[in-house]
C-alpha positions as CSV (number, residue, x, y, z in Angstrom):
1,X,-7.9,-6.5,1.2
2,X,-5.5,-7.1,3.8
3,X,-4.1,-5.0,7.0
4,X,-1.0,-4.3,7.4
5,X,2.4,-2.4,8.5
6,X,4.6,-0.1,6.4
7,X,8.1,-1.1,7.1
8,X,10.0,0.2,4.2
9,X,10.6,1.8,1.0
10,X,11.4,0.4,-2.6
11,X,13.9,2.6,-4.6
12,X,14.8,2.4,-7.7
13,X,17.2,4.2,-10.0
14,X,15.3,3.0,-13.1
15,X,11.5,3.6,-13.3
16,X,8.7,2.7,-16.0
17,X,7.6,5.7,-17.4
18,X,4.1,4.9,-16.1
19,X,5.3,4.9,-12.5
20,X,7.3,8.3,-12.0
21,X,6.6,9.7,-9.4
22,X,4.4,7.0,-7.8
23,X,5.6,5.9,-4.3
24,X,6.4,1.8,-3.9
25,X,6.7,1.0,0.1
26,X,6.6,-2.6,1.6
27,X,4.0,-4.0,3.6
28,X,4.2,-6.8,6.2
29,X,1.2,-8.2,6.4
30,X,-0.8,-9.0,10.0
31,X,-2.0,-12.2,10.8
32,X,-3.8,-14.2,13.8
33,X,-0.7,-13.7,15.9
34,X,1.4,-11.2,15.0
35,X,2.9,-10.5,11.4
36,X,2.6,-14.0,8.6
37,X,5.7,-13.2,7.4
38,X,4.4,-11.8,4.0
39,X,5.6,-9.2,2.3
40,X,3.9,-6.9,-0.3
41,X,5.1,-3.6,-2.9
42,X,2.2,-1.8,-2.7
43,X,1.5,1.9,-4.1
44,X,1.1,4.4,-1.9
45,X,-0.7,7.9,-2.8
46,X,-2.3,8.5,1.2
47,X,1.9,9.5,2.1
48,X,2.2,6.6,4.7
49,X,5.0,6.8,6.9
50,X,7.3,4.0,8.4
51,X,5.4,2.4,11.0
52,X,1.5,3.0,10.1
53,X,-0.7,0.5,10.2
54,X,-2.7,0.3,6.5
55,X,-5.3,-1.7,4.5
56,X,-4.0,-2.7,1.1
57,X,-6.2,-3.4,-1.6
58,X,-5.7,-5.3,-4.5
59,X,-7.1,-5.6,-8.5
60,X,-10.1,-3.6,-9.1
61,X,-9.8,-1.9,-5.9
62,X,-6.1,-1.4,-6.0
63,X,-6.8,0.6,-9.4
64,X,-10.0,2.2,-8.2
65,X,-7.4,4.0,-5.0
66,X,-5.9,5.8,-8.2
67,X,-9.0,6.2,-10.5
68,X,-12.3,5.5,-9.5
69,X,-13.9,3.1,-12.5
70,X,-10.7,2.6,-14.2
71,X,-9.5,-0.3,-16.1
72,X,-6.6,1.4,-18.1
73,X,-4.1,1.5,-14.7
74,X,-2.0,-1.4,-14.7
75,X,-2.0,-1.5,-10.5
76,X,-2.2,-5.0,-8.8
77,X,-1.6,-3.7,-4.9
78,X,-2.3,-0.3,-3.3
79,X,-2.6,1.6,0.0
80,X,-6.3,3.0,0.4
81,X,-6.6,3.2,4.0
82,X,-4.2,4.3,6.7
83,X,-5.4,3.1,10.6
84,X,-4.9,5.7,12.9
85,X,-5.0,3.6,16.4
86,X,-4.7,7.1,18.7
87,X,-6.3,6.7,22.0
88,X,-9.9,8.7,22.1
89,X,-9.7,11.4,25.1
């Protein structure tokens, strides 16, 4: 797993039939200092927006995000959590 920021979505005019109507947005990945530079297409099914902060899980748990126990989705990189970072009043 690794935490992250949205900053974009991927679009595409041609889909696998597999991923219809599955979201694809990019994730800049935080390091020590800031952002590494590293860039991951991750599925998204939480609806993350521009901007939020997420935790992207990959193999098992990537595929677990979409169904629990699975081993039949072909998913290497997914959102499963979105960090909300409002202040507590």
């Amino acid at each position: 797993m690794i935490q992250g920021r949205v900053i974009g979505e991927v679009w595409a005019t041609k889909k696998l039939a597999h991923l219809k109507n599955q979201k694809l947005v990019l994730v800049a990945q935080r390091g020590e200092n800031g952002f590494s530079g590293r860039v991951i297409v991750a599925m998204d099914r939480l609806d993350a927006k521009n901007g939020d902060e997420v935790v992207v899980s990959f193999g098992s748990g990537a595929r677990n995000v979409f169904v629990p126990g699975s081993r039949t989705i072909l998913v290497d990189a997914a959102i499963s959590q979105i960090i909300d970072r409002r202040p507590v009043i």
